[in-house]
N, CA, C and O atoms as CSV, one atom per row, in Angstrom:
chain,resi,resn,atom,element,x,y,z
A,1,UNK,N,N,-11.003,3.271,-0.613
A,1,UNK,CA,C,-10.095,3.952,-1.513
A,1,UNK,C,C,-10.717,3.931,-2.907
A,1,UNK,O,O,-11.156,2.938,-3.487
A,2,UNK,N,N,-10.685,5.187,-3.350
A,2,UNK,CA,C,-11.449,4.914,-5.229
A,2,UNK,C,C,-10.194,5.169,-5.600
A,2,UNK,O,O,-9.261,5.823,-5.134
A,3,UNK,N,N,-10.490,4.115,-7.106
A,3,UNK,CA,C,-9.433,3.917,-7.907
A,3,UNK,C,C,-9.711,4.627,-9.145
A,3,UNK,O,O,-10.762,4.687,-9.782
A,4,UNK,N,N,-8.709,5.094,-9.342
A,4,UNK,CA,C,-8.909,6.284,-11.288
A,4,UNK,C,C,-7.892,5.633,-12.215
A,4,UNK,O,O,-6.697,5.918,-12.297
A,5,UNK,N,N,-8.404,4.933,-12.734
A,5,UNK,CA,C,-7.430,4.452,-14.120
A,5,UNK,C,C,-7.391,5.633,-15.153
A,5,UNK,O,O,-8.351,6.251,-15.613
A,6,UNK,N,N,-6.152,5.787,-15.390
A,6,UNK,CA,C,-6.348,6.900,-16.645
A,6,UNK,C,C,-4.730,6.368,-17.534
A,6,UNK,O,O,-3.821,7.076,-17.966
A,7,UNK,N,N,-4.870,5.072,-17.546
A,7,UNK,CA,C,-3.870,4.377,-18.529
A,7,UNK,C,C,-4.501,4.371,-19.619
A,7,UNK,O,O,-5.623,3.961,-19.916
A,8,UNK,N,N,-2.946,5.310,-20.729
A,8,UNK,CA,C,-3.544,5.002,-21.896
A,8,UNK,C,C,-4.177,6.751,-22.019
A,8,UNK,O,O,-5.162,7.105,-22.667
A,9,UNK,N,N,-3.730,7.181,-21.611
A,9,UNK,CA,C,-4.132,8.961,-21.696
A,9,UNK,C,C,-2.833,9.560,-21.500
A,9,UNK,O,O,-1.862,9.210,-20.829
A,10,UNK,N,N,-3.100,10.747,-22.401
A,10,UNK,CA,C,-2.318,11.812,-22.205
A,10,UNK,C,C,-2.309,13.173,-21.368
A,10,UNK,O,O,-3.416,13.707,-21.291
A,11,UNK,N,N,-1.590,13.619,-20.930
A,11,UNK,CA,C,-1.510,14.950,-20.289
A,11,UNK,C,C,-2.119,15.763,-21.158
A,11,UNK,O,O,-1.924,15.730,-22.373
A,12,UNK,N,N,-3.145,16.793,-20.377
A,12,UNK,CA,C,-3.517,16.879,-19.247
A,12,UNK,C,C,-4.618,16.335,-19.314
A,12,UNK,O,O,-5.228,16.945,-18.437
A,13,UNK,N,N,-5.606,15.313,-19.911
A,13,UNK,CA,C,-6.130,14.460,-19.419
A,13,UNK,C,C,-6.359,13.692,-17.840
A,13,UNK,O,O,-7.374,13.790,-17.151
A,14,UNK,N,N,-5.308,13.038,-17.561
A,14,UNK,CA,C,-5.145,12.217,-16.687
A,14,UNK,C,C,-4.959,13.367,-15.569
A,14,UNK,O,O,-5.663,13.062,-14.607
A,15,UNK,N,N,-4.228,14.649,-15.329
A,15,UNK,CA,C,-4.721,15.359,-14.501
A,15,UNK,C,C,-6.090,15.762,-14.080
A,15,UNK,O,O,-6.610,15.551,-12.985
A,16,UNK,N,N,-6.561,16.330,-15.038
A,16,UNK,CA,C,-8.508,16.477,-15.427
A,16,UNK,C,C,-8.704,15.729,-14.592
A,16,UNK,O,O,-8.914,16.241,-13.493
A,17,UNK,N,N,-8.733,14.321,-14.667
A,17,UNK,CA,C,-9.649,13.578,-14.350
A,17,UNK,C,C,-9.356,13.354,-12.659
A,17,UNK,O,O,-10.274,13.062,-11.892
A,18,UNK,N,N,-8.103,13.518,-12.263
A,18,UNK,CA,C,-7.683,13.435,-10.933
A,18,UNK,C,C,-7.970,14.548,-9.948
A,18,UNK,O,O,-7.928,14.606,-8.719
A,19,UNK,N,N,-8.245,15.325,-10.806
A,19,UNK,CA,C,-8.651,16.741,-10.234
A,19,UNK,C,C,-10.121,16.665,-9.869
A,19,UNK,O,O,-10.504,17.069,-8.771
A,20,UNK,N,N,-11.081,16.079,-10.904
A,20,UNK,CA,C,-12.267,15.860,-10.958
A,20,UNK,C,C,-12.769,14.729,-9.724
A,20,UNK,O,O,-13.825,14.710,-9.092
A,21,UNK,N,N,-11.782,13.964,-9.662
A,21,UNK,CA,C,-12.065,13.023,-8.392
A,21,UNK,C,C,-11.867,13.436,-6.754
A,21,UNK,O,O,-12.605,13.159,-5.809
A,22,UNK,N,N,-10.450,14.288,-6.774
A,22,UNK,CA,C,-10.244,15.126,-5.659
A,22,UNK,C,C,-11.919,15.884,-5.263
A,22,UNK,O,O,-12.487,15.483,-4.247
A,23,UNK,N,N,-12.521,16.846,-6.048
A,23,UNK,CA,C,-13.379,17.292,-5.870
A,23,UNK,C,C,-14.674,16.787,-5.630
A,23,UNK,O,O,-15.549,17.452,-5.073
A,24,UNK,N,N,-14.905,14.996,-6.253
A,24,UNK,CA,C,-15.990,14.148,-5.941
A,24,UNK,C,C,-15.626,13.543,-4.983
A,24,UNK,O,O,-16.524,12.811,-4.567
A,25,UNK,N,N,-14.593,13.482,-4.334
A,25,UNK,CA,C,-14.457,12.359,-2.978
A,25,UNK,C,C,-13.495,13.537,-2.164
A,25,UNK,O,O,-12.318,13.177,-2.155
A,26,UNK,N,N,-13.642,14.397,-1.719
A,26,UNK,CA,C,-13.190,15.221,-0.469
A,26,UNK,C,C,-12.880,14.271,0.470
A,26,UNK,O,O,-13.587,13.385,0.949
A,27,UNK,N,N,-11.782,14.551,0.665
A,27,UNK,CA,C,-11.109,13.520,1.973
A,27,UNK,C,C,-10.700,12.038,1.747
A,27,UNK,O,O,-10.334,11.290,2.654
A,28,UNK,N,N,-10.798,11.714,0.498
A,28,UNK,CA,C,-10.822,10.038,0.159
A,28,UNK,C,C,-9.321,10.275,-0.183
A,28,UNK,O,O,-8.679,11.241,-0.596
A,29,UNK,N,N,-8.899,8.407,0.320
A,29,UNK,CA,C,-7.900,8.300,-0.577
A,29,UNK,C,C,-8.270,7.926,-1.533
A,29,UNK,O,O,-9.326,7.311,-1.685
A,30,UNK,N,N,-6.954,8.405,-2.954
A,30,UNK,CA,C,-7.076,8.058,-4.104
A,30,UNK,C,C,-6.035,6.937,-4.635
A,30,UNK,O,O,-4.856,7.188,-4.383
A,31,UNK,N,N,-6.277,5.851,-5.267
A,31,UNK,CA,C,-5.312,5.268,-6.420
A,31,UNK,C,C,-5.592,5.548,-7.360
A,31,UNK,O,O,-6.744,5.680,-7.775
A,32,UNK,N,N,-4.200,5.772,-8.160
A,32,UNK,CA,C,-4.268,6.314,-9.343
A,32,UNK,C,C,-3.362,5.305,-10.099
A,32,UNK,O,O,-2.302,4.947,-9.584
A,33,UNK,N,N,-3.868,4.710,-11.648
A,33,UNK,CA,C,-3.287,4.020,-12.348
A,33,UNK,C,C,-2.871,4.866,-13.627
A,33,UNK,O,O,-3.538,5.707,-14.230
A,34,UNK,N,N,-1.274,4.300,-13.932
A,34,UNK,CA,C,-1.064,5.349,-15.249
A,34,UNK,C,C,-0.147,4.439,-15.827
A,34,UNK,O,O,0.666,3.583,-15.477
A,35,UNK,N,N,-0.655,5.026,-16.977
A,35,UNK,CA,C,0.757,3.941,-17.953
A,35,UNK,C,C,2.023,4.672,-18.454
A,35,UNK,O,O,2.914,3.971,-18.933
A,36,UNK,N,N,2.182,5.951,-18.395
A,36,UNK,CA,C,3.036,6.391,-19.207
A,36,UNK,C,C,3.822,7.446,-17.829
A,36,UNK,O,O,3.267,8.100,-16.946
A,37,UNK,N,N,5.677,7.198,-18.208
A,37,UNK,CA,C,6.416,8.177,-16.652
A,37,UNK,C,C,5.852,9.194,-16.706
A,37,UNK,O,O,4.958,9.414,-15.889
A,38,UNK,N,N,6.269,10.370,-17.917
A,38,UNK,CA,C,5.559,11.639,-17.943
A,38,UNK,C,C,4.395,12.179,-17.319
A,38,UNK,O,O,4.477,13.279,-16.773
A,39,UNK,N,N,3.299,11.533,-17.329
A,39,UNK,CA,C,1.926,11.446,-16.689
A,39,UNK,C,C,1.659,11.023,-15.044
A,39,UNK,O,O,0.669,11.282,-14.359
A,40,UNK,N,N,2.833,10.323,-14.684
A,40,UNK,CA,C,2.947,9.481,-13.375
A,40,UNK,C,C,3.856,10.907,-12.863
A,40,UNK,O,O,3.430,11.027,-11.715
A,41,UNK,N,N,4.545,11.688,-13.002
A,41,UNK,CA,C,5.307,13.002,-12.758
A,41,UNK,C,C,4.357,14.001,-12.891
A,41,UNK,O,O,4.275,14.606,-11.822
A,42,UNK,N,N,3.590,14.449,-13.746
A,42,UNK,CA,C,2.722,15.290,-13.878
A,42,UNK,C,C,1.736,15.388,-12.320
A,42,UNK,O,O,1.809,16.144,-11.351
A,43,UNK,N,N,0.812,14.203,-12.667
A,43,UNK,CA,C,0.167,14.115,-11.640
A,43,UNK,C,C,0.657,14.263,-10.144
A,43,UNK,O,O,0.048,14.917,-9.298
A,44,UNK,N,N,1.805,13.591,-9.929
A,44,UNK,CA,C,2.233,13.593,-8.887
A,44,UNK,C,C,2.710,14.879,-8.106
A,44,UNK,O,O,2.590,15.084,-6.898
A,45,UNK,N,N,3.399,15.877,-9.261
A,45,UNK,CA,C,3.521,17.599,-9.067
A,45,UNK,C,C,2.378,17.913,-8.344
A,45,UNK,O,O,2.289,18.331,-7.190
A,46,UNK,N,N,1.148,17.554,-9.502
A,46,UNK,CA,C,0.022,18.148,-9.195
A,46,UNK,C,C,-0.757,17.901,-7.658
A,46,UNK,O,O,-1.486,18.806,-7.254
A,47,UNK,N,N,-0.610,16.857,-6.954
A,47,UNK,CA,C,-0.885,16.827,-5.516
A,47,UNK,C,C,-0.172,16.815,-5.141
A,47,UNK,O,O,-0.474,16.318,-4.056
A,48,UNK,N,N,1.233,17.076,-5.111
A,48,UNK,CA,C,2.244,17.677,-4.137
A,48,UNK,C,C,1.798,19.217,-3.991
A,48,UNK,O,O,1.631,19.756,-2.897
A,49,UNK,N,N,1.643,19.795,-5.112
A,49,UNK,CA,C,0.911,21.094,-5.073
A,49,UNK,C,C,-0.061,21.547,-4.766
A,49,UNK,O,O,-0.337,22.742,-4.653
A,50,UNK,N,N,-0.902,20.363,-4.538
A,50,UNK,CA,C,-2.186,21.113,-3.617
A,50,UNK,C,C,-1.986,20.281,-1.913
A,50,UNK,O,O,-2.854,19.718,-1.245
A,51,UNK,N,N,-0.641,20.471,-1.629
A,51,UNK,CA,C,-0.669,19.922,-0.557
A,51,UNK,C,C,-1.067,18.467,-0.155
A,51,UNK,O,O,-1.694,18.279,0.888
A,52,UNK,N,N,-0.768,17.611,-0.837
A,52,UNK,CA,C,-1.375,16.128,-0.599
A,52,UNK,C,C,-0.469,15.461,-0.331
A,52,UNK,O,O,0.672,15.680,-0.738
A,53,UNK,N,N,-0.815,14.471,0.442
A,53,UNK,CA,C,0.738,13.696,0.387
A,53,UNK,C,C,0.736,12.073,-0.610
A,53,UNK,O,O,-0.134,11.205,-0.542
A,54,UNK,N,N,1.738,12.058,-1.312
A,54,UNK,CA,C,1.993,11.231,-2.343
A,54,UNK,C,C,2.423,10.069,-2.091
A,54,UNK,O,O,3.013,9.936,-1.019
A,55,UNK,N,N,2.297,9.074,-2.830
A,55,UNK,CA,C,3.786,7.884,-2.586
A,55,UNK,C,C,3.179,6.984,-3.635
A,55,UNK,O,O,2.005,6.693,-3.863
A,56,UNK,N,N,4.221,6.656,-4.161
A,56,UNK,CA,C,4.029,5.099,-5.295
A,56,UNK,C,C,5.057,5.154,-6.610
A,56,UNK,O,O,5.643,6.178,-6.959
A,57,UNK,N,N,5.135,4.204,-7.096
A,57,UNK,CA,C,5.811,4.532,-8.057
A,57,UNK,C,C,6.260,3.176,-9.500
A,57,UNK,O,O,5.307,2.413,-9.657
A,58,UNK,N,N,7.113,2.950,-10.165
A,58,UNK,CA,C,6.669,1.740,-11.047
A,58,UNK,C,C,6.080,0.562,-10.525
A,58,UNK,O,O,6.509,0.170,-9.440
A,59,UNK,N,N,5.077,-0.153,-11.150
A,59,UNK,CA,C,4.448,-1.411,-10.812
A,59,UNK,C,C,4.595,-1.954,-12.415
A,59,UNK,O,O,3.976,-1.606,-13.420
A,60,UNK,N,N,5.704,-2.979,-12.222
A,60,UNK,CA,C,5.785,-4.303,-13.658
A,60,UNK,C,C,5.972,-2.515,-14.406
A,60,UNK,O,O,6.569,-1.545,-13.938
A,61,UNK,N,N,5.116,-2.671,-15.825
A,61,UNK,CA,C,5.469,-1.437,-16.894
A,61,UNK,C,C,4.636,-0.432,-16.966
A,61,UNK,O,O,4.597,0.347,-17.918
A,62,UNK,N,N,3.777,-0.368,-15.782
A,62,UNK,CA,C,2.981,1.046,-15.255
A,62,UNK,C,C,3.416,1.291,-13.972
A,62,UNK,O,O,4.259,0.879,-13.176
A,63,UNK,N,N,2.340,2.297,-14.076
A,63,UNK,CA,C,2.361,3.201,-12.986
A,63,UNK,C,C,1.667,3.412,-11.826
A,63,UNK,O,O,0.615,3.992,-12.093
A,64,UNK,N,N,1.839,3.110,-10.178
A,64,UNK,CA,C,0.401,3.454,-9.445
A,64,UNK,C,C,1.123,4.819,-8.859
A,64,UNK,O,O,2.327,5.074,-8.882
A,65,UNK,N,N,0.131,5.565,-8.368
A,65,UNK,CA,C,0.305,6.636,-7.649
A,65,UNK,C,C,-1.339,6.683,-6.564
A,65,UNK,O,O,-2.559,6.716,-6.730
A,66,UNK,N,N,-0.094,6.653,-5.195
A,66,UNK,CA,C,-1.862,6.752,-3.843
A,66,UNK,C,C,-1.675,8.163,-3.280
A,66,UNK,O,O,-0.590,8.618,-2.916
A,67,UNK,N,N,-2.935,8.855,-3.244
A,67,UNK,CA,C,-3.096,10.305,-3.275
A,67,UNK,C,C,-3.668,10.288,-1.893
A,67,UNK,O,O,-4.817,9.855,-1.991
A,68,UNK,N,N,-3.353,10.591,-0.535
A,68,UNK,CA,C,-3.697,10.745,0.506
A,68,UNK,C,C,-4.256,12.519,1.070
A,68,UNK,O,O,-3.671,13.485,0.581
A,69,UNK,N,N,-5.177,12.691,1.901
A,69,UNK,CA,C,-5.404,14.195,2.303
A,69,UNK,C,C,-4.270,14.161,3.134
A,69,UNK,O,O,-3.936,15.165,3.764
């Protein structure tokens, strides 16, 4: 599983970069670390929308999100 920290970023940043990983690891799962809700919603739209399947949600005062094909 590769992990993408993008705590501590703003939209659309933290998409960018999740997008950028989708495309370097085809078929991988992803964890995704975020610090802020807004950004943890964003992203999460964003691979619901390309068909991915999602799940995660507060950890302590962040955020994980695991990005499955």
């Amino acid at each position: 599983m590769k992990e993408i920290d993008v705590r501590g970023l703003s939209c659309p940043e933290p998409i960018m970069q999740v997008a950028q990983a989708l495309k370097a690891f085809p078929g991988e799962e992803l964890k995704v670390l975020l610090s802020e809700a807004h950004s943890f919603k964003n992203v999460e739209n964003f691979a619901k929308d390309k068909g991915l399947n999602v799940e995660g949600g507060p950890v302590d005062l962040e955020y994980e999100l695991i990005i499955r094909p």
